[in-house]
C-alpha positions as CSV (number, residue, x, y, z in Angstrom):
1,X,-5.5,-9.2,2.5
2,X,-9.4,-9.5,1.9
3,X,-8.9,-12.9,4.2
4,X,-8.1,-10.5,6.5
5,X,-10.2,-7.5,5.7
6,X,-13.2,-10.3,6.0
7,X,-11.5,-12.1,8.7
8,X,-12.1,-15.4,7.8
9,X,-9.4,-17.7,10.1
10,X,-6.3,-18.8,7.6
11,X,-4.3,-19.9,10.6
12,X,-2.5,-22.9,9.5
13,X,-2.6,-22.3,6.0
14,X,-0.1,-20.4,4.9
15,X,1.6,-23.0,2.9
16,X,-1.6,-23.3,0.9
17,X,-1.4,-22.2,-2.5
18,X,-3.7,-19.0,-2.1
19,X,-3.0,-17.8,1.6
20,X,-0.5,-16.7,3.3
21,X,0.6,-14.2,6.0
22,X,0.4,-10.0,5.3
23,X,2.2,-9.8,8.4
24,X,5.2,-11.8,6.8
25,X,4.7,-10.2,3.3
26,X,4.7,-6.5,5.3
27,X,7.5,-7.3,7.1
28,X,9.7,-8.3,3.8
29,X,8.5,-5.3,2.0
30,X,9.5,-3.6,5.5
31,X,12.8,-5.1,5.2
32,X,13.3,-3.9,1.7
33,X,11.7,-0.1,2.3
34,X,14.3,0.2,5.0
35,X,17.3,-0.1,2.6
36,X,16.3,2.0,-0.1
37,X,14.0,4.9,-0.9
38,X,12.1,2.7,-3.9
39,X,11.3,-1.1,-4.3
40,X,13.6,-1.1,-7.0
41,X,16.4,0.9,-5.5
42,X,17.2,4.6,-5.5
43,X,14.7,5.5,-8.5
44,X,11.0,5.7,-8.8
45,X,10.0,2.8,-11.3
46,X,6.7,1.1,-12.5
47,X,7.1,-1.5,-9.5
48,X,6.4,1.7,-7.4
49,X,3.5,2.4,-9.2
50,X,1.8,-1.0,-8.5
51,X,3.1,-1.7,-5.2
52,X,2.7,1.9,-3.8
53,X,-1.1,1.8,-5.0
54,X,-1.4,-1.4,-3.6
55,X,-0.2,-0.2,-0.3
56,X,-1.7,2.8,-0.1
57,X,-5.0,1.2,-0.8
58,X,-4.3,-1.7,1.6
59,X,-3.1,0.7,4.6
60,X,-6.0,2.7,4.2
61,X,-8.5,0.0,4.4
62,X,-6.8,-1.8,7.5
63,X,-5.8,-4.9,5.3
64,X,-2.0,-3.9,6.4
65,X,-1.1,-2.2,9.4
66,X,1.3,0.9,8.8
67,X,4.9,0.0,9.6
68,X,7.3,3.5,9.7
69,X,9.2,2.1,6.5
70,X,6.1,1.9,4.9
71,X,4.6,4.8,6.2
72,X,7.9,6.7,5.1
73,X,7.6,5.3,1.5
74,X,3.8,6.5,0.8
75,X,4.5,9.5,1.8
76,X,7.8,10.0,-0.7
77,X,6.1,8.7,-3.4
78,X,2.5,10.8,-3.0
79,X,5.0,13.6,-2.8
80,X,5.8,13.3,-5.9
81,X,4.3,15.7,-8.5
82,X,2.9,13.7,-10.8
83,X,1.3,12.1,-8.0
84,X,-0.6,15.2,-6.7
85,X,-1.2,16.2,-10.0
86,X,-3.5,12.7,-10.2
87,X,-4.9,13.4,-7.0
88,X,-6.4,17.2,-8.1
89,X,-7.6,15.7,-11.1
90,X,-9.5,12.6,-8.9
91,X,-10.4,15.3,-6.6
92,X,-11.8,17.4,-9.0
93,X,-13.7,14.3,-10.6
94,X,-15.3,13.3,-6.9
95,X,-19.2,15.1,-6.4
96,X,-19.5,17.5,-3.5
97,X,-20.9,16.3,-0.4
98,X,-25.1,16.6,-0.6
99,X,-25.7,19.0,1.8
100,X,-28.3,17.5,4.6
């Protein structure tokens, strides 16, 4: 993703150890969102933790373009309340803007 994010040209090396293609690795985790609600099935599990912060941050930055599978998982699992209970106490942990 930061190949990407940096665009540095990995075209023809996605069969290097090191690179590949987040277009192929979004559409398999595409694939897999489409069958289930979580990566491991119907319950919320510590591979949702990881992957969901990892495409959350990765959608957000433009590494990854939002697919609707995708798109529909972040949203389920920010929903969830331990979720916005982390994100009030973040929140609460940013400074206020500096007024100009």
């Amino acid at each position: 993703m930061m190949t990407k994010m940096l665009k540095f040209d990995t075209s023809g090396k996605e069969l290097q150890v090191g690179f590949g293609s987040v277009e192929s690795v979004a559409g398999a985790l595409e694939a897999a969102l489409e069958k289930t609600d979580y990566f491991a099935g119907d319950r919320f599990t510590a591979a949702d933790v990881y992957l969901g912060s990892q495409l959350g941050w990765a959608t957000q930055w433009g590494a990854m373009e939002v697919r609707p599978a995708i798109a529909a998982y972040l949203e389920r699992i920010t929903a969830r309340p331990a979720a916005v209970r982390a994100k009030e106490i973040d929140d609460k942990l940013v400074p206020a803007p500096a007024a100009s």
